[in-house]
Phi, psi and omega in degrees: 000138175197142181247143181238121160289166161160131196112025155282172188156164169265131195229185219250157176292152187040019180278207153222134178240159165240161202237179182187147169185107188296131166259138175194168188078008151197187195292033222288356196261355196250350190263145148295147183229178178215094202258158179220183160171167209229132154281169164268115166090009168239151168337151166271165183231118187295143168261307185218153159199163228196128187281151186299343189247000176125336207273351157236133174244139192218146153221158194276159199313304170327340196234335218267139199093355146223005178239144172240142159258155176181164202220138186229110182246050187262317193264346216008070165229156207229147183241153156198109176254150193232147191214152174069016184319197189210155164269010150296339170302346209284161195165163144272108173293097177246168191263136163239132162229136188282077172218135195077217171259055145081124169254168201216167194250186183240019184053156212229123133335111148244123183250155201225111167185157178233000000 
């Protein structure tokens, strides 16, 4: 199983970015996904997460009314468009899928600064 992230960056206080994360080496349509990300010297954090076919969705307080998450799974790819960004957004963003004991991505920068 292996997941790749991609579509980090630096972007403006109130920009957007979309996130993109390819799956591949398993069934991903059959699987829950996740996005999570991490500051340096803290905890990873779930962000956002999505039932393998779509119909539940959960996001952490913090995110929620600007990042959507969503999955297209024909394409086995995981999303996250972030809107209204912050510069507290800023973080590495990884993709996680509940397969095995959980694959994790090798994660995308995101910087929020002006």
């Amino acid at each position: 199983a292996r997941l790749v992230e991609s579509g980090g960056g630096l972007v403006q206080p109130g920009g957007s970015l979309r996130l993109s994360c390819a799956a591949s080496g398993f069934d991903f349509g059959r699987y829950a996904t996740s996005w999570y990300r991490q500051v340096p010297g803290k905890e990873r954090e779930r962000v956002a997460a999505i039932t393998s076919i779509g119909d539940s969705i959960d996001y952490a307080d913090s995110v929620k009314g600007r990042f959507t998450i969503s999955r297209d799974n024909y394409k086995n790819e995981l999303y996250l468009s972030m809107n209204a960004l912050k510069p507290e957004d800023t973080a590495v963003y990884y993709c996680f899928a509940l397969v095995g004991s959980g694959t994790w991505g090798q994660g995308t920068p995101v910087t929020v600064s002006s």
